[in-house]
C-alpha positions in Angstrom: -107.5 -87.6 44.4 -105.3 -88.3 41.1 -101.4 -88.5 41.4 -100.8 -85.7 39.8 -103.1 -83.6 42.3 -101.0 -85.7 45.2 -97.9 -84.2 44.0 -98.6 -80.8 43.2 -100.0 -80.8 47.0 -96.5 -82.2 48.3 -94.6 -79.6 46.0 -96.7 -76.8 47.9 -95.9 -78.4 50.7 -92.0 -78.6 50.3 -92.6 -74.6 48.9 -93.7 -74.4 52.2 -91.4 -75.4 54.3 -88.6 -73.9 51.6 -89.8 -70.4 53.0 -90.2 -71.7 56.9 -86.4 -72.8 56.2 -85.3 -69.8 55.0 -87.2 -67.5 57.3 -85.6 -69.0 60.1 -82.6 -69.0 58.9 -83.2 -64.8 58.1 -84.7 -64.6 62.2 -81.3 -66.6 63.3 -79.4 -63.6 61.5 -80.8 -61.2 63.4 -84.0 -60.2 62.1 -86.3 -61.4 64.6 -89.4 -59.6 62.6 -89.2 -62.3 60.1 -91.0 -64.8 62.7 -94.3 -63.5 61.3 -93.7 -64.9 57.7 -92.2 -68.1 60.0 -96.1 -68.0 61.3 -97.6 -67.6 58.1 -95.9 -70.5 56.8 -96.7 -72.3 59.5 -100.7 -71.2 59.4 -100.4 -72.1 55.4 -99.0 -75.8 56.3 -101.2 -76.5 59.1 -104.7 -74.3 59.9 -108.1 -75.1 58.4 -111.0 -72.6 58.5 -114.2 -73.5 56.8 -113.0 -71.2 53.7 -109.5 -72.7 53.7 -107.6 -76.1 53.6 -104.8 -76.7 55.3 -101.7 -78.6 53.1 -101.8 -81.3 55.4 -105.8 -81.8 55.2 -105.0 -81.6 51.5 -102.7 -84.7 51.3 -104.7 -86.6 54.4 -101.9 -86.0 56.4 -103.8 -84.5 59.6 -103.0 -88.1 61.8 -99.0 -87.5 61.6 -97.3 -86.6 65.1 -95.3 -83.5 65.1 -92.1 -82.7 67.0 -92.4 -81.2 70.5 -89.7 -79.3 73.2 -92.2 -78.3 75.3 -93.0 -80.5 78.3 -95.9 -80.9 80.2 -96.9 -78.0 82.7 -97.1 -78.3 86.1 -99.7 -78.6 87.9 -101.1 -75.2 89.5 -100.0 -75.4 93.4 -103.1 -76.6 95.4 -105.6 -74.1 96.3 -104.7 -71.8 93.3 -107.3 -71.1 90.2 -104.1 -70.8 88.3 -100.7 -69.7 87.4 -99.5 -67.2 89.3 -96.7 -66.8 87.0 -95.2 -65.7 83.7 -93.6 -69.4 82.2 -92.9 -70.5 78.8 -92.7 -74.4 78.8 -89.4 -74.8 77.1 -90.1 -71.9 74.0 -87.0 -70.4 75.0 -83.5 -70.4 76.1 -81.3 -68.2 77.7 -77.7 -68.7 76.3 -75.3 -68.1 79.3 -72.1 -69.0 77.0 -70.6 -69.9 74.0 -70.6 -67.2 70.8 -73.6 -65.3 71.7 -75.8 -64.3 76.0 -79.2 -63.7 75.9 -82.6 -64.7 75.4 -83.7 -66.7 72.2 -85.6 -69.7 70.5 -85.2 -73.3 71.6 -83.4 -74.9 68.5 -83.2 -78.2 69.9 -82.5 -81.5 67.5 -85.2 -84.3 67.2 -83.8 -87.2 68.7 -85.2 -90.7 67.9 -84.7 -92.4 71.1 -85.9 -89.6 73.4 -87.8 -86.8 72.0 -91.4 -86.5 72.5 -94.3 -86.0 69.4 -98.1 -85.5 69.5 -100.5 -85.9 67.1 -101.0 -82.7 65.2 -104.5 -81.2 66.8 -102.9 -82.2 70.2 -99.5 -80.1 68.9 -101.4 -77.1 67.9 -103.3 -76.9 70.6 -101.0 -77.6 73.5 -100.9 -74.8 75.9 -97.1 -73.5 75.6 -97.0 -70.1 77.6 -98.9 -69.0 80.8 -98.6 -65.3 81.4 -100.8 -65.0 83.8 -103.4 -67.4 85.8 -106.3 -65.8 83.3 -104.0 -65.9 80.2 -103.0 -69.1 78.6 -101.2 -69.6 74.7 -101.1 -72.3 72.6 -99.4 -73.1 69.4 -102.3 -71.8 67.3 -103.2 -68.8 69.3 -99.3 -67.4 68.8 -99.1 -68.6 65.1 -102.6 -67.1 63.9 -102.3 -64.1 65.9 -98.8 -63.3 64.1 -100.3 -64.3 61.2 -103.3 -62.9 60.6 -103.3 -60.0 63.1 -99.8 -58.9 63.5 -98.3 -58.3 60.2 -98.1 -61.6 59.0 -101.1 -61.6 56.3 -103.1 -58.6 57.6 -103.0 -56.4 60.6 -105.7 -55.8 63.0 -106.7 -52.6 65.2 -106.7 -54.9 68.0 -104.7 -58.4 68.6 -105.9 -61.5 70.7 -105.5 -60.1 74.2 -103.2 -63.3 75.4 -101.2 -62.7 72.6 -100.9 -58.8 73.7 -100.2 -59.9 77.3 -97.1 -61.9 75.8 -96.2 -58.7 73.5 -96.6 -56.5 76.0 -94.6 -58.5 78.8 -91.4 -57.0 80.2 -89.1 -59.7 82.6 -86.4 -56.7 82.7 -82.5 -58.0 81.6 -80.0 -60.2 82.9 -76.5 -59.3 83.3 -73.3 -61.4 83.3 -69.6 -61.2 83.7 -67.2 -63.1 82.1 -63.3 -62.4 81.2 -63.7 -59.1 83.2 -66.3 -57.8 80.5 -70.0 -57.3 81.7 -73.0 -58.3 79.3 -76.0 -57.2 79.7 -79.3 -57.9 77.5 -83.4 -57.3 77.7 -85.4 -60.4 77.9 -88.2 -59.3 75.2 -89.8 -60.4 72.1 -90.9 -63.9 73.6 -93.8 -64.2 71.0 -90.9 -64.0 68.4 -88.9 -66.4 70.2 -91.6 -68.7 70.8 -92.6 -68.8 67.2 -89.2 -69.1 65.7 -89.1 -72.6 68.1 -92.0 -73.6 66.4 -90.2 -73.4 63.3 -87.7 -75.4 64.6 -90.1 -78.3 65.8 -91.3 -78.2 62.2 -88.7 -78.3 60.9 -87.2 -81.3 62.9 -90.4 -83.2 62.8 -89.5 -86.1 60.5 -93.3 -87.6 59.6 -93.7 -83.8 58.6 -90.6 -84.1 56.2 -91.3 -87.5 55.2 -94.2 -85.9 53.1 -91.9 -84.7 50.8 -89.4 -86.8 50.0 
């Protein structure tokens, strides 16, 4: 591959991860519907198909580790098939203080001493939600199902059913009190939420940004 190829790849891939910035930043302002542009970027930077290349296969970059905040699941309790639960491993936070309550993405910093990475294919593929002990998400099921199903790219009749499951899931509202005044707020959207922390492991991934500088 000549130089200049090299460098037009890396310029598509900072375009890239110019619009993941900026869609994030348009999600953290309220507009949670921008996380399906957040997973198109993300699909654009990462997936292969056998009619596409990813911008990472492109610049023989597939063998970087990529920022995680998700720790390992526990182990189902003995005698189970499965989760018997609806459990996102770290994908979101609930915000009991400070400016803003409620439910939203995980926007936690990459720390060198302490943060954990995985190879990419092990990243993409690392279950990150169990809804139920049947339905399982990883990285790549949320992203492409945004993406290519949901409004990201194209939108479907039908969507991946464990992505539908996640859609579709209800955990009712939480309700605080502080200073005498009562909030009150829905816990929904977790597929949005889950994909703008994506974003955020992306975007704090620093073998990822290291491609472009």
């Amino acid at each position: 591959m000549s130089r200049d190829t090299v460098n037009r790849f890396k310029e598509k891939l900072k375009q890239q991860i110019d619009f993941l910035r900026n869609s994030c930043h348009t999600f953290d302002n309220g507009n949670w519907n921008e996380a399906v542009r957040i997973a198109t970027s993300i699909r654009v930077i990462l997936h292969d198909t056998p009619n596409s290349i990813s911008i990472l296969k492109h610049l023989n970059a597939k063998d970087i580790n990529l920022f995680t905040t998700n720790y390992k699941p526990p182990k189902p309790p003995e005698g189970k098939n499965g989760y018997t639960y609806i459990d996102a491993f770290n994908m979101g936070v609930t915000t009991m203080g400070g400016p803003e309550f409620g439910y939203g993405p995980n926007l936690e910093d990459f720390r060198c001493d302490k943060s954990r990475v995985l190879p990419v294919e092990e990243w993409w593929n690392e279950v990150v939600w169990v809804i139920s002990p049947e339905s399982r998400l990883t990285r790549k099921r949320l992203v492409l199902s945004a993406a290519n199903q949901d409004g990201g790219t194209h939108v479907d009749s039908q969507l991946n059913k464990h992505y539908e499951n996640l859609v579709d899931a209800d955990l009712g509202s939480m309700r605080v009190k502080t200073g005498g005044v009562v909030f009150q707020w829905p816990i929904k959207d977790m597929h949005l939420v889950a994909i703008r922390t994506i974003g955020n492991e992306l975007l704090k991934s620093p073998d990822l940004l290291n491609l472009i500088r």
